[in-house]
C-alpha distance (Angstrom), angle and dihedral (degrees) to the residues before:
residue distance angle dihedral
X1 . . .
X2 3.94 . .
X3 3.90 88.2 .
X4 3.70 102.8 45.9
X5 4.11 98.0 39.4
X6 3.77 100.7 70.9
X7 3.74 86.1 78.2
X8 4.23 94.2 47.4
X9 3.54 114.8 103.3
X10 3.97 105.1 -97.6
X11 4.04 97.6 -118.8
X12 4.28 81.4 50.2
X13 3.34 90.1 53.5
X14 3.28 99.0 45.0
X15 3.71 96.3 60.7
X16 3.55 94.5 34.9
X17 3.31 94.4 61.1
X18 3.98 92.8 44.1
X19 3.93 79.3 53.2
X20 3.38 107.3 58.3
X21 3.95 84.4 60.0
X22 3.35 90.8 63.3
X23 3.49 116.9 23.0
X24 3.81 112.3 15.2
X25 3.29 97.1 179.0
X26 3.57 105.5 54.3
X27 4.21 84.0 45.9
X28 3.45 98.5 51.6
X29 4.12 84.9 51.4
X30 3.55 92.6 51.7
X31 3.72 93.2 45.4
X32 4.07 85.4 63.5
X33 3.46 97.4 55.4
X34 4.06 114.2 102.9
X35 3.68 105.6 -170.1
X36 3.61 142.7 -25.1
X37 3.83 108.4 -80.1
X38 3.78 103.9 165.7
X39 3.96 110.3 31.2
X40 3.62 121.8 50.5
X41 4.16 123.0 -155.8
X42 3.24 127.3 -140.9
X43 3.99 122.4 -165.1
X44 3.94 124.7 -155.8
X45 3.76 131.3 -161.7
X46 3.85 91.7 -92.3
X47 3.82 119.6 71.7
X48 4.11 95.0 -123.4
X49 4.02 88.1 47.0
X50 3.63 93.8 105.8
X51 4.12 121.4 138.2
X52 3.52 128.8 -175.7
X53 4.17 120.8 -157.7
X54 3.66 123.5 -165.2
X55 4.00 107.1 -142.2
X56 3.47 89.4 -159.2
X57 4.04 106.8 52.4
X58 3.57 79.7 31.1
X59 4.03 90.8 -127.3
X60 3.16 153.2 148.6
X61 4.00 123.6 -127.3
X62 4.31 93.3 -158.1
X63 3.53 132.9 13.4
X64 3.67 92.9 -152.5
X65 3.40 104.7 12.7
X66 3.94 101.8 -161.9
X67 3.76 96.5 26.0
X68 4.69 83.8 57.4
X69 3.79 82.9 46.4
X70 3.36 101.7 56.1
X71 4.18 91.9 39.3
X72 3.90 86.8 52.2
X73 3.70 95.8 53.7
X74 3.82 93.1 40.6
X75 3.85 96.9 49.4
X76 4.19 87.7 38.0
X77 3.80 108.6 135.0
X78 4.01 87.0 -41.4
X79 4.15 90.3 -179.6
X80 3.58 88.0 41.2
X81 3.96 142.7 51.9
X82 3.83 99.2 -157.7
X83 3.93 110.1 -165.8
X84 4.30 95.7 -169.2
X85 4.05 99.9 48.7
X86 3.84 115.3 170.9
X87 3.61 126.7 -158.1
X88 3.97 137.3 -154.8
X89 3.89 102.5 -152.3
X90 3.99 130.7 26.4
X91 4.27 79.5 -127.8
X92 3.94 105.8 -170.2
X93 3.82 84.1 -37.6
X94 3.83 86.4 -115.8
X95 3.32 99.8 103.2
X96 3.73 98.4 47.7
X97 4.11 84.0 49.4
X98 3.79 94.1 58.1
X99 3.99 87.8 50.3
X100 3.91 94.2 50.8
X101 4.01 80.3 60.1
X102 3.81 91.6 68.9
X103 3.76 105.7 81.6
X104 3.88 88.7 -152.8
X105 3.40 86.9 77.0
X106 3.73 108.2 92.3
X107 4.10 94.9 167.9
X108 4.02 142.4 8.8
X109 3.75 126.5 177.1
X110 3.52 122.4 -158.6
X111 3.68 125.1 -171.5
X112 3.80 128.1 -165.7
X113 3.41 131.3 -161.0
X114 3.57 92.2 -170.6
X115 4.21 120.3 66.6
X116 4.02 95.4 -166.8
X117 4.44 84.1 59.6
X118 3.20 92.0 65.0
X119 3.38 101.2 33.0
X120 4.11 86.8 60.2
X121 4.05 92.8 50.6
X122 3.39 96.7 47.2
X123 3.84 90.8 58.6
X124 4.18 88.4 48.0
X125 3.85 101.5 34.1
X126 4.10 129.1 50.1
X127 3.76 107.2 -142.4
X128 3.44 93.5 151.5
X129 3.87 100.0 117.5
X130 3.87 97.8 45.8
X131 3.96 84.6 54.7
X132 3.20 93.2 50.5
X133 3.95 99.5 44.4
X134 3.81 83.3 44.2
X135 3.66 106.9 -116.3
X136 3.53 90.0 117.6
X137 3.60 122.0 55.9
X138 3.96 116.9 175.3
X139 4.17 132.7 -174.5
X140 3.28 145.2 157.9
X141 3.37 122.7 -87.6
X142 4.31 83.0 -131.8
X143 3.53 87.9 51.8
X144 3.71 105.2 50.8
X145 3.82 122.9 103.0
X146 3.80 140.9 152.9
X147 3.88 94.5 -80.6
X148 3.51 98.7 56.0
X149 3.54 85.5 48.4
X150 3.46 97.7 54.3
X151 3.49 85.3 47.7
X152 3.57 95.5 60.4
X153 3.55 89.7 47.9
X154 3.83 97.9 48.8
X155 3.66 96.7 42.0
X156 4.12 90.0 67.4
X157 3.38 152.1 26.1
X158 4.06 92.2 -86.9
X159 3.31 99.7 104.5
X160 3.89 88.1 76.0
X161 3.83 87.1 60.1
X162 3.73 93.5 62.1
X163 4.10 95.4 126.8
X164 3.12 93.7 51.4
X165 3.99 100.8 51.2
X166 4.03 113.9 128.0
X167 3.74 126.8 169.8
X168 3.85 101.0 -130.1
X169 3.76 136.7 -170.5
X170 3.69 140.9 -152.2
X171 3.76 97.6 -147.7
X172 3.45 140.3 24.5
X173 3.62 91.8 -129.8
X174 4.08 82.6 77.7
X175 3.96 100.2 55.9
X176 3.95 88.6 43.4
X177 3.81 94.8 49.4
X178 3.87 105.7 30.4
X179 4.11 109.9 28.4
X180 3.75 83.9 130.0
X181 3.65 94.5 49.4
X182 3.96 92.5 44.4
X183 3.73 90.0 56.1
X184 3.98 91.4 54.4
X185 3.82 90.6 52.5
X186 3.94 84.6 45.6
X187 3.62 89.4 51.7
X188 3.01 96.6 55.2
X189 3.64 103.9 40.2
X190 3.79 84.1 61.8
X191 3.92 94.6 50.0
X192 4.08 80.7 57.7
X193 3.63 101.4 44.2
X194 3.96 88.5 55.7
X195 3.12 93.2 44.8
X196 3.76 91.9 53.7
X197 3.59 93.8 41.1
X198 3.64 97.1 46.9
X199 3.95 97.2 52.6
X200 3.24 91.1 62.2
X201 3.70 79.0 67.9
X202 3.51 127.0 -131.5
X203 3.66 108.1 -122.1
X204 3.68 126.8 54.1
X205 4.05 88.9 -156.4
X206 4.03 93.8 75.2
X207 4.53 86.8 43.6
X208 4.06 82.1 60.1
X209 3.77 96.2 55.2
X210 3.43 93.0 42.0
X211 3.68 90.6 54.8
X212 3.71 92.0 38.3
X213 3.84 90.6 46.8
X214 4.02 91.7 47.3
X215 3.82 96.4 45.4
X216 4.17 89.9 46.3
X217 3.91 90.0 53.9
X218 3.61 97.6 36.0
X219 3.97 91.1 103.2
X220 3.80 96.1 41.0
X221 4.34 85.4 52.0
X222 4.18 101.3 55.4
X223 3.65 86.5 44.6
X224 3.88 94.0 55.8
X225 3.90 131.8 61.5
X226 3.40 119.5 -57.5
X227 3.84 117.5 -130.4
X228 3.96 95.9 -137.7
X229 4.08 86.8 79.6
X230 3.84 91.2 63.0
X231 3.54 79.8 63.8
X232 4.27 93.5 70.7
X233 3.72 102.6 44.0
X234 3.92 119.0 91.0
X235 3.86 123.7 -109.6
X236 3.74 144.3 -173.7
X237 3.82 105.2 -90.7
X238 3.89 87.1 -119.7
X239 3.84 131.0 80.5
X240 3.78 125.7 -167.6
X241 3.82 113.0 -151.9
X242 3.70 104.3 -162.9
X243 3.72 114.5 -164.8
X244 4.13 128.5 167.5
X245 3.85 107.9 -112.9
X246 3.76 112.4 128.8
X247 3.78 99.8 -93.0
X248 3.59 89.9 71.9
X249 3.69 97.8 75.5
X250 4.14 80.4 76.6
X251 3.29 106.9 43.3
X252 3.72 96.0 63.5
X253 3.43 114.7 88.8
X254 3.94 81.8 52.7
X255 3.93 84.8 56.1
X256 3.42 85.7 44.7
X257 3.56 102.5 54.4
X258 3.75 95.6 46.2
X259 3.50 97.2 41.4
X260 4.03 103.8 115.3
X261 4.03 85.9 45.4
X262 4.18 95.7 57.1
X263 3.53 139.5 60.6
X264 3.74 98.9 -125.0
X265 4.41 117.2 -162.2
X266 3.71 108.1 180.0
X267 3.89 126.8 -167.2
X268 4.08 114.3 -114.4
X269 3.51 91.6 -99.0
X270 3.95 93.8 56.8
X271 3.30 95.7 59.7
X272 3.34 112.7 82.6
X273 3.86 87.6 45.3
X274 3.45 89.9 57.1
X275 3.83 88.4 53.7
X276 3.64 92.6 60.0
X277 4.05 95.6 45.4
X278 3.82 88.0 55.3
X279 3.87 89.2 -118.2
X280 4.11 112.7 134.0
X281 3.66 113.8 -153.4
X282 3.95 128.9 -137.1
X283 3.52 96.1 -139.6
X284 3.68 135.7 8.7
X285 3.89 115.4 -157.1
X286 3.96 130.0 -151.7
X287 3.37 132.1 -166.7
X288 3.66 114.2 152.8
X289 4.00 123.0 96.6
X290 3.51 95.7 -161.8
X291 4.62 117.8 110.4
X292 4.21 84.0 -118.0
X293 3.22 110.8 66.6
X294 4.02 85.8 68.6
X295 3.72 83.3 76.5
X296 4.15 89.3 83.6
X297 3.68 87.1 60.8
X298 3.72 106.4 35.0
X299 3.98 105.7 90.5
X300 3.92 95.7 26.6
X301 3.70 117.0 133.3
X302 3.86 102.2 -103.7
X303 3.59 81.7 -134.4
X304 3.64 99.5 62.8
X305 4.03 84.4 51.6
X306 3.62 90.7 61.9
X307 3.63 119.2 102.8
X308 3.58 92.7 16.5
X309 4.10 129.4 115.4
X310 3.85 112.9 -140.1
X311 3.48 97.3 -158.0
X312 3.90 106.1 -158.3
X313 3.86 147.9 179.6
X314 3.51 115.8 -109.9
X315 4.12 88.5 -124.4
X316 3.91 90.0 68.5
X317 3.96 117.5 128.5
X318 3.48 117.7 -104.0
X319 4.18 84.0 -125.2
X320 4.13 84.6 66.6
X321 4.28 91.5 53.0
X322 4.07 94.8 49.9
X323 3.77 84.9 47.2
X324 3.62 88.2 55.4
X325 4.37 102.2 76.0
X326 3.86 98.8 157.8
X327 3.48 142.8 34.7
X328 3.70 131.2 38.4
X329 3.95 111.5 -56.7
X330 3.60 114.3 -153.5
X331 4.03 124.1 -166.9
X332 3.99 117.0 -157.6
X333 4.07 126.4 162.0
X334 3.28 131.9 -111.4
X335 4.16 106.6 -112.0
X336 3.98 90.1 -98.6
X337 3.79 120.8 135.0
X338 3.67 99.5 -115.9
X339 3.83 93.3 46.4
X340 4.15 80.5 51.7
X341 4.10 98.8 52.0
X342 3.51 84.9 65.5
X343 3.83 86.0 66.3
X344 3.50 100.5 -155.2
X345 3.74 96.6 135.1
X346 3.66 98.3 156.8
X347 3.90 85.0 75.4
X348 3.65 88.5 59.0
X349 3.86 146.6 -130.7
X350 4.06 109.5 -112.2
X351 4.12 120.9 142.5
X352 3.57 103.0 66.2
X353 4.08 82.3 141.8
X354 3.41 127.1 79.1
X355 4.28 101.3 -115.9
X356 3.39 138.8 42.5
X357 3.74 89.7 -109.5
X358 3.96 88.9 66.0
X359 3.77 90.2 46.6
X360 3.79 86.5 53.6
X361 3.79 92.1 50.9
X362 3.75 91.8 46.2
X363 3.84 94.1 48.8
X364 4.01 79.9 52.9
X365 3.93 95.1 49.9
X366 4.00 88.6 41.0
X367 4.25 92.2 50.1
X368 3.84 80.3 49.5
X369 4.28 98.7 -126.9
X370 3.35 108.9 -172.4
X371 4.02 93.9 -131.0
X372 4.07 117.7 15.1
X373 3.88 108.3 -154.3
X374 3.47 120.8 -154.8
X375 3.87 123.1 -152.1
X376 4.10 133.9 173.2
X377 4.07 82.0 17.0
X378 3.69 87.8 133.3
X379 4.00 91.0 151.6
X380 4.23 86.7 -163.5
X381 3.42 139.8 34.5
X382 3.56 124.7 -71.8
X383 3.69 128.2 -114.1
X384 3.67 90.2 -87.2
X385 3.65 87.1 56.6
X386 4.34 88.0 -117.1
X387 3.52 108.9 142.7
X388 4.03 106.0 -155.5
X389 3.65 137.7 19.5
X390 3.78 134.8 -74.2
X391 3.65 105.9 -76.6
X392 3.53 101.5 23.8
X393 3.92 109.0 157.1
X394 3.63 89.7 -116.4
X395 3.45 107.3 34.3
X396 4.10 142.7 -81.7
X397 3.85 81.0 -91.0
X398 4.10 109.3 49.2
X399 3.78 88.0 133.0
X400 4.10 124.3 48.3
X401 3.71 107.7 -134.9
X402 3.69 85.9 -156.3
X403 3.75 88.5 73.6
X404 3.82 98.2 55.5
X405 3.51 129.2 69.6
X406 3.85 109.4 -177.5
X407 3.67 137.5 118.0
X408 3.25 141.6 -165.4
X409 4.36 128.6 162.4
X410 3.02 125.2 -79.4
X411 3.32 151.8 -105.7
X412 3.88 109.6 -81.4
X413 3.65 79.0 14.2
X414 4.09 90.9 -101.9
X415 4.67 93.0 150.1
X416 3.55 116.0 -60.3
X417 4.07 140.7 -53.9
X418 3.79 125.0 -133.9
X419 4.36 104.9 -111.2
X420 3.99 136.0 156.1
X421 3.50 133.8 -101.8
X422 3.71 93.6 -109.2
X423 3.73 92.6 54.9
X424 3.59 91.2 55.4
X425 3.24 93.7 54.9
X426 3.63 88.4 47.1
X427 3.95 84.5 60.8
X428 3.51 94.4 45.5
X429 3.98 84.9 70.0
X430 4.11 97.0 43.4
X431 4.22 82.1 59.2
X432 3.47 94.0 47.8
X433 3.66 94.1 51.5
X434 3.44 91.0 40.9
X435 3.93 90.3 60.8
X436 3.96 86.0 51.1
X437 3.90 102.3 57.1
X438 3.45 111.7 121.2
X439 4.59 131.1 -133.7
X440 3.91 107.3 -21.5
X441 4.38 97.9 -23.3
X442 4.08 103.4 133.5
X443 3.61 140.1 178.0
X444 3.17 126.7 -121.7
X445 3.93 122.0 -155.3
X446 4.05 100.4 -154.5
X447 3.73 96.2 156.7
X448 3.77 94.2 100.5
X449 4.25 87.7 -155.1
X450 3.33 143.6 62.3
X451 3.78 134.4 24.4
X452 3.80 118.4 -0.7
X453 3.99 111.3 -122.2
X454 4.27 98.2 -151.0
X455 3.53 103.9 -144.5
X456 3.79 96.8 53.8
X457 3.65 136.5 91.8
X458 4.22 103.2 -107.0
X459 4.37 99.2 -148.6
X460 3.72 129.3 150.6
X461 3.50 118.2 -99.3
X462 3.97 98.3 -128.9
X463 4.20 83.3 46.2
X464 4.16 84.0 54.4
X465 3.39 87.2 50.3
X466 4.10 104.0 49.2
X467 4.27 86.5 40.0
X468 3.48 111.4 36.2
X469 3.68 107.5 26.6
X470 4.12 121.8 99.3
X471 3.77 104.1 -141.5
X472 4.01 88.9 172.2
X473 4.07 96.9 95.2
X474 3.54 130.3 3.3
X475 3.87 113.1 -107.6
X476 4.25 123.6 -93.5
X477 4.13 100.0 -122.2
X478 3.56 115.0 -136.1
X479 4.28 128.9 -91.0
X480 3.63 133.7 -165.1
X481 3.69 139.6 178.6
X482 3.27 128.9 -150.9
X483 4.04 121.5 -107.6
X484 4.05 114.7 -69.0
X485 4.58 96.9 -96.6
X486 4.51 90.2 -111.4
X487 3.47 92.6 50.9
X488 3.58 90.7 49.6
X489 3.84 89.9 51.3
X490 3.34 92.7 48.1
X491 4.05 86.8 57.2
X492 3.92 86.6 54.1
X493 3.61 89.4 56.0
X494 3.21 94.9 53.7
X495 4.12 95.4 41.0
X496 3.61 84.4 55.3
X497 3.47 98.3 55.7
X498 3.85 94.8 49.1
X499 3.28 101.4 51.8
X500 3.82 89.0 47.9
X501 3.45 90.8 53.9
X502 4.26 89.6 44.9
X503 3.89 88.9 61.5
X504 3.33 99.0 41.3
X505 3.62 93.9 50.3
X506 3.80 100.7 37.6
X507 4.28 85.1 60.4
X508 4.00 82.7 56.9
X509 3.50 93.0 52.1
X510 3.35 102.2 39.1
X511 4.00 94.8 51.7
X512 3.76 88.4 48.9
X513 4.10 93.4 51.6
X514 4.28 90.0 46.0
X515 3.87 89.1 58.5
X516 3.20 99.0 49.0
X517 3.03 88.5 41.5
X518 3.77 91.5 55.7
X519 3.81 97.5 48.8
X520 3.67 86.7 50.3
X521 3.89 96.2 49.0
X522 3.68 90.1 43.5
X523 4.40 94.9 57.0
X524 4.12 85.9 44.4
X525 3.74 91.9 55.5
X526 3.89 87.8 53.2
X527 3.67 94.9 43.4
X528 4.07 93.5 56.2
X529 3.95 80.0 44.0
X530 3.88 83.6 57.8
X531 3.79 93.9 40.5
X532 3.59 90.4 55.0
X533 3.76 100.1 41.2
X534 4.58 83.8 46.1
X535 4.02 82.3 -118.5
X536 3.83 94.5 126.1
X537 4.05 90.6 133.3
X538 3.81 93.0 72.8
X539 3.66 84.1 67.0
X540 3.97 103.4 95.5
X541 3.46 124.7 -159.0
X542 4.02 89.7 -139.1
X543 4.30 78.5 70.7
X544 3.44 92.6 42.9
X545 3.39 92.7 56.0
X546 3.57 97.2 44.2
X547 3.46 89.0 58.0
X548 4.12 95.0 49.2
X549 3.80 77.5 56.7
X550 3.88 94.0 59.7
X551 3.47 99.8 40.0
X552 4.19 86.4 46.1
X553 4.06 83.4 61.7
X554 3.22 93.7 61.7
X555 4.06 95.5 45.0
X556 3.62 87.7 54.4
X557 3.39 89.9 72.1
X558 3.32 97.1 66.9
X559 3.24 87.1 63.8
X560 3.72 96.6 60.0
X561 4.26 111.0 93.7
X562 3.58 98.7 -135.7
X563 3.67 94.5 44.4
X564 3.59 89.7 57.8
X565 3.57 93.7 44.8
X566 3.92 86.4 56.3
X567 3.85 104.7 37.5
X568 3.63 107.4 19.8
X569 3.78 103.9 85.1
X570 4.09 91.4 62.2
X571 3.21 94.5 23.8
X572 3.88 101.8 58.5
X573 4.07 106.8 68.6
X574 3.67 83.9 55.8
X575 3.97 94.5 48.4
X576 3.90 98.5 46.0
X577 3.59 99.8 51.3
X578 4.33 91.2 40.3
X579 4.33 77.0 45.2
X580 3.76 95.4 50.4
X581 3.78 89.8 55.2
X582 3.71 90.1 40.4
X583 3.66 95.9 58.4
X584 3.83 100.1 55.2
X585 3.79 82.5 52.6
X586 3.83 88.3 51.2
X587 3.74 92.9 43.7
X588 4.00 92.9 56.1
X589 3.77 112.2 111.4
X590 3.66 118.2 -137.1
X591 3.70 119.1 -153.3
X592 4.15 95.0 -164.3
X593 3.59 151.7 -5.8
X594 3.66 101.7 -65.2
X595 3.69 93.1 41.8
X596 4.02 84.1 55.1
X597 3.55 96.1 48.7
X598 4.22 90.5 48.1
X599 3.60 82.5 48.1
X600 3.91 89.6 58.3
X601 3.47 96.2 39.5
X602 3.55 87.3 58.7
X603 3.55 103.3 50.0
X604 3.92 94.7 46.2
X605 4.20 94.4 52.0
X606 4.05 82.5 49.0
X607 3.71 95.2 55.8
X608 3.55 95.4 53.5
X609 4.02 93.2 86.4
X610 3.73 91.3 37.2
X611 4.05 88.0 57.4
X612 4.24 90.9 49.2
X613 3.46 92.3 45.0
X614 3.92 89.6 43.4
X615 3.82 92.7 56.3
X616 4.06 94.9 38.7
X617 3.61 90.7 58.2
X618 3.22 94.2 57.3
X619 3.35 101.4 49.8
X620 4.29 88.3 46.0
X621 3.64 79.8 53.1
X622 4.20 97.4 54.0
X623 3.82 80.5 48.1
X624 3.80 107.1 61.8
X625 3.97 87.2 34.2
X626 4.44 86.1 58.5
X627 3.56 90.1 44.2
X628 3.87 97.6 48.3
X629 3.63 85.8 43.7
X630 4.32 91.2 56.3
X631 4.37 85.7 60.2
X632 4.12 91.8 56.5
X633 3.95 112.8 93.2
X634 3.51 123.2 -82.7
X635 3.46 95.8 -109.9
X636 3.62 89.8 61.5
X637 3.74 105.7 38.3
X638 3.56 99.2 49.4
X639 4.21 84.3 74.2
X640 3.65 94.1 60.3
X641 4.06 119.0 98.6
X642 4.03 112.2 -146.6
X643 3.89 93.8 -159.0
X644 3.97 120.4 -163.4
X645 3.47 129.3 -119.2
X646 3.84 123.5 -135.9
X647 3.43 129.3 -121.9
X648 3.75 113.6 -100.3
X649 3.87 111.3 -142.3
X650 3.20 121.7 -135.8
């Protein structure tokens, strides 16, 4: 670009360069474009008199250009300051300028369907900065998908603004032009805000077994393999993901055939289908923490376990490990930041999806196969409304298609297929992955059924194997050893003194929360008392503000890493749905004192659940961690300290 720049106009230039940062896609487009061909600009006296006309709908963008700006940014969210805005249409670019001004706003997305827009406002207005500092993120309307907007969502705070998303625009020529457009990007939005939402997770009772399950294993784990040494032995360029949807029951004589040539990683479920075709996997991945899924493993021949690596979460039940009686099992973490304060990253971080399909495809991406193939990744139901494979443990019909009502394309992408919410979701993750592989890694959709998963590579499985296979030399299968016995102690040690610290610290915390949340509970009892008694004006905002300054003391330490890393994983369903009510009352405007003081009223009587449930958590947390603790050897648990907590008075 150095070459070719010196004879873009400065303000160009300047943004373009600013772009390519961020989005070099969308730069390098714009840095083809020669001219404007379709829209024409025309430039009044005053600096925000700037109209755009489309020759070829033969319209208008404003009416009044300056007088439409000025009513936009006066009627703007008046009962609400919005800090993540997001915009259909780059407009005359004015309007989105005059926002940036407003240091409330932390974010604003614009998407435009039309190249030659933004290739005219970037010539007139310098954005360059607010791109670069990220509070301005623009696309294409061609370009945008779910995994840039989960990306956008992830990357903030937004995500606790979730009520009060809107798709806006800064002209009416937009809405007129592009409704069906604007309901896509809506779409979609909404996919990504669930998403979001729901991996946070939605019950705190699953968090607890997790961190029960992790803590309980954590001693088994440092004394096993550790997954970073699959990383220096050679493999096949090709991985098979085998997963149980109902197109699998055809692609296995294909598997079959190619079998010795393949590194094959099948899901838990797979498994003992697998068994019964003759067809020993590579890799076997778990992800589930619940006592069933140790039913895939239970009446396996212990000789079809051997020579096999289970790779699994460090959550799993301890019913899924004495299932396991051959092979090489292998414990790893999912990427959450309690698992990570251990710091024993040579074990590894995999399962940041939701099934063990998406752990097998990130074990794939992570062992750096050239092409990852997926197979019996249906996604949906099939035409005859079965939901897994022949010889699935329980049955080609564990899920009643009746029951579900979603649907998403197809494979091929010939209409749509019936699927379940949980599958979708399940989806969600392959794109996101997708959008994360790295130099010339693909995936390759070979299940010929189900749900398409956009970002991969759609490719018969027979065609996969005539093309991509290497039939020269059979593959090498894959070996590990456990960890050397005094660097295993030395990872006791260091479990020990964690989880000593953990209590110890989780009693501090916990005692600090309950008298807050005391004091707090205490001033809302009287202020109902007022409410009732129509005595609201001995409520003084001096108290009120006292009391935002309590309940601040215990937000700040969220804001604290290890405190996070310790309390965030139960903590967070709880705190995103208490934040996504927080944020509209945030976001409210108040136009004077008593509208600031009802404003602060209201945000201290909300806290008050969000404090009990704080402090409880914490305490259900200390629990699970004690009892997991009580299963580890004697040896190891007689150098924990259970300290006790003192009674709070009221």
């Amino acid at each position: 670009m150095s070459d070719a720049t010196t004879s873009l106009h400065p303000v160009f230039e300047k943004n373009l360069q600013a772009l390519f940062q961020k989005n070099a896609y969308l730069a390098t487009d714009l840095f083809k474009i020669e001219g404007n061909t379709r829209f024409e600009v025309y430039q009044g006296k005053d600096s925000v008199d700037i109209n755009l006309y489309d020759t070829e709908k033969e319209k208008v963008f404003y009416n009044t250009p300056v007088q439409d700006t000025v009513e936009f940014i006066e009627n703007s969210r008046k009962d609400y300051l919005i800090p993540y805005r997001y915009f259909f249409g780059m407009g005359n670019g004015i309007i989105i300028q005059m926002l940036l001004k407003d240091p409330q706003i932390q974010r604003i997305i614009v998407i435009e369907p039309n190249l030659e827009v933004l290739y005219i406002i970037l010539h007139m207005l310098d954005f360059s900065e607010t791109i670069l500092n990220n509070r301005l993120f623009i696309e294409s309307y061609q370009q945008f998908n779910y995994p840039k907007a989960d990306y956008f969502l992830t990357s903030s705070q937004s995500q606790f603004y979730a009520k009060l998303f809107e798709l806006e625009t800064t002209s009416p020529y937009y809405d007129e032009y592009y409704s069906g457009e604007m309901k896509e990007i809506v779409s979609i939005m909404a996919k990504a805000f669930e998403s979001t939402i729901l991996g946070y997770g939605n019950c705190a009772i699953d968090s607890l077994m997790g961190i029960e399950h992790h803590v309980k294993n954590l001693p088994a784990m440092v004394k096993g393999p550790k997954i970073i040494d699959l990383t220096k032995q050679k493999h096949p360029d090709i991985a098979i993901v085998v997963s149980t949807g109902p197109s699998l029951t055809k692609q296995i004589p294909v598997l079959k055939k190619i079998q010795d040539y393949v590194t094959i990683i099948c899901v838990d479920a797979s498994f003992p289908i697998l068994e019964k075709h003759g067809i020993k996997p590579d890799f076997v991945t778990v992800l589930e923490r619940i006592p069933e899924t140790a039913n895939f493993f239970k009446n396996n021949a212990k000789e079809f376990q051997d020579d096999v690596i289970f790779v699994c979460v460090s959550i799993v039940h301890e019913d899924i490990l004495k299932a396991v009686r051959g092979g090489t099992m292998v414990l790893q973490m999912r990427p959450h930041d309690y698992t990570k304060y251990f710091g024993f990253d040579d074990y590894g971080y995999l399962g940041s999806g939701m099934s063990a399909a998406n752990l097998a495809h990130e074990l794939g991406m992570g062992l750096k196969f050239k092409n990852i193939v997926l197979i019996g990744q249906d996604l949906a139901f099939g035409d005859d409304n079965t939901s897994h494979a022949n010889d699935h443990t329980f049955g080609v019909n564990e899920e009643d298609s009746s029951k579900h009502d979603f649907y998403v394309e197809r494979y091929g992408g010939n209409g749509e297929i019936r699927t379940t919410h949980y599958w979708m979701m399940f989806k969600n993750h392959f794109e996101q992955a997708i959008a994360r592989q790295e130099g010339d890694q693909k995936t390759i959709n070979a299940t010929e059924g189900g749900a398409r998963i956009p970002g991969a590579v759609e490719m018969p499985f027979s065609e996969v194997a005539e093309t991509l296979v290497d039939y020269s030399r059979p593959k090498d299968r894959f070996s590990l050893n456990p960890t050397p016995e005094e660097e295993a102690k030395k990872h006791i040690d260091t479990i020990v003194d964690k989880i000593n610290f953990w209590l110890a610290d989780s009693i501090e915390k916990q005692e600090l929360i309950e008298t807050i949340f005391l004091e707090v509970q205490k001033a809302c009892e009287r202020f109902v008392r007022y409410n009732q008694e129509n005595q609201l004006d001995k409520i003084t905002m001096k108290e009120l503000t006292e009391l935002t300054e309590r309940i601040d003391e215990v937000k700040s330490l969220t804001e604290n890493e290890l405190f996070m890393q310790l309390y965030f994983q139960i903590l967070q369903s709880s705190l995103l749905h208490y934040e996504l009510d927080f944020s509209v009352i945030q976001a409210k405007v108040v136009k004077d004192e008593d509208e600031k003081k009802a404003k602060l009223l209201e945000w201290v009587m909300a806290h008050r659940y969000w404090l009990f449930s704080f402090a409880g958590q914490i305490n259900a947390e200390r629990e699970v961690i004690q009892r997991a603790v009580m299963t580890w050897p004697e040896e190891i648990r007689s150098r924990v300290h259970f300290p006790e907590k003192k009674l709070i008075e009221e």
